[in-house]
N, C-alpha and C positions, 0 to 999 in steps of 0.2 A: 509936650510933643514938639512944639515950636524951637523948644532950646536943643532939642535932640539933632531938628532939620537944621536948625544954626549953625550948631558945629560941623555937618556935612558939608554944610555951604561954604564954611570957612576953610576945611581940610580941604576941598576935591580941588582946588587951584592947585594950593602947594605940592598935594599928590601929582596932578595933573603938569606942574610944572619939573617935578622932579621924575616922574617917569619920562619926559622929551629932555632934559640935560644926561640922562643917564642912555639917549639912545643917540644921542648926537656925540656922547664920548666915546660910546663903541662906534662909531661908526670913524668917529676921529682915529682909534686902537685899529682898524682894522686896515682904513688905508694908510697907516705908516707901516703897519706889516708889509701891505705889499707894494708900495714904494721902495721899502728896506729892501725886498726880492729882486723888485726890477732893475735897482740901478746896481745890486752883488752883480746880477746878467749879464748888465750891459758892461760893469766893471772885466770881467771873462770876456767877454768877447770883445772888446777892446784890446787887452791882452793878445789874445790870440791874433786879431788882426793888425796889432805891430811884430807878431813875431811874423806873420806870414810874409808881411811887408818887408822885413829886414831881411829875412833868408833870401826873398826874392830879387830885393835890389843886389844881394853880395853876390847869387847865381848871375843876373843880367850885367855885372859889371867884370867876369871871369868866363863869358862866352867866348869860346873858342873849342874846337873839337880837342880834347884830349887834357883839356884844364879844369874840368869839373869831372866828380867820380864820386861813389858811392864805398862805403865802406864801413869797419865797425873800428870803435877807438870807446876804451874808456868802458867797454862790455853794452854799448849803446849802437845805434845807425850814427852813422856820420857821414855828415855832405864834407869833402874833401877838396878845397880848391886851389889849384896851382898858379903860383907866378913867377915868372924869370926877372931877378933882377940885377944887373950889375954880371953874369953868368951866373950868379949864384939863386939857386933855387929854394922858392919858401913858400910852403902851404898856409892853408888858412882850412880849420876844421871846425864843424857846426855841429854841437853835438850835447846831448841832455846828459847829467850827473847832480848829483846830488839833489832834485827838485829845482834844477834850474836849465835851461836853455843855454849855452855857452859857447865862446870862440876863441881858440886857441890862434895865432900865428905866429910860426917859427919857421927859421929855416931847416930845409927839411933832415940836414945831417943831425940835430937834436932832438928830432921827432921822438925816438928810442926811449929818451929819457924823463918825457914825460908823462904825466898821468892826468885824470880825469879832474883831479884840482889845479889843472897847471891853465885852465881857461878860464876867461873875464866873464863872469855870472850874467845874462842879458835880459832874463825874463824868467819867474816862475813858471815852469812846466815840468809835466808830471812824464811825458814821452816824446819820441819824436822818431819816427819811421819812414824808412826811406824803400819804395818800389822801384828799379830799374827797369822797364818793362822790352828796353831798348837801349843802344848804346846812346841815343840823343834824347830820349825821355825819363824822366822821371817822375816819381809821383811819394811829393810827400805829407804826411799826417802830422799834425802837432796834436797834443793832448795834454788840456791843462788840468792842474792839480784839483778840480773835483769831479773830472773825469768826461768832458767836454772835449768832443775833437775838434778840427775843421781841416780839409785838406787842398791842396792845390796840384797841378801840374804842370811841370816845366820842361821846355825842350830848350836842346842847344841849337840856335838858329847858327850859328857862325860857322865856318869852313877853318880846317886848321890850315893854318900861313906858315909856309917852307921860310926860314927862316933868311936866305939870302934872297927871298920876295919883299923884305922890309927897307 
């Protein structure tokens, strides 16, 4: 009977030791899972909040009434923005195709000729929709590729300037 309690006495540690390695590994397994989760998240929203940031700065740098416009290009929404340079006129279009967020600039006698690969890929995105709810407001939606929105809205604070006011 003694040799029987011996070997209990001997096994219940190693048991005892191997059931707490074997719960400090799951517990090891389960927050790397959600580690791996939170920073895919924050990697997405990251994303999203440089593309918000960019569309935002190229709107706030083409404020003027009648130089920013809404429109479709490429069978997508597209933010549309105009500049005069030299007399000669050239847009700049913002606009998703192929899973990617994109900006085209050309002048705008070329416009015609181009297509939905003809702009510089700037971010993975899955949509981008543009509201006009007004001639000075807009309102637009980004949507990244696992199906995450975030939206902002922008008004044209600037007055258009008659051009012999410069």
């Amino acid at each position: 009977m003694e040799n029987r309690s011996s070997r209990i006495n001997d096994i219940f540690p190693i048991l005892l030791f191997l059931v707490f390695t074997l719960s400090a590994l799951g517990i090891v397994m389960v927050s790397v899972q959600i580690y791996q989760k939170i920073l895919k998240q924050s990697e997405q929203s990251y994303d999203m909040e440089i593309a918000v940031a960019y569309v935002t700065e190229k709107f706030r740098s083409h404020d003027s009434l009648g130089s920013i416009d809404a429109t479709e290009f490429a069978g997508s929404d597209a933010l549309i923005l105009t500049d005069t340079v030299l007399d000669e006129t050239y847009v700049t279009i913002i606009y998703t195709y192929g899973g990617y967020l994109r900006e085209l600039y050309v002048e705008k006698s070329l416009l015609e000729g181009c297509n939905g690969d003809s702009g510089t890929p700037i971010l993975e995105m899955d949509g981008f929709r543009i509201e006009k709810p007004s001639d000075t407001l807009f309102h637009l939606i980004f949507t990244d590729t696992n199906g995450g929105s975030m939206d902002t809205s922008l008004a044209v604070m600037s007055k258009e300037v008659a051009r012999d006011e410069v």
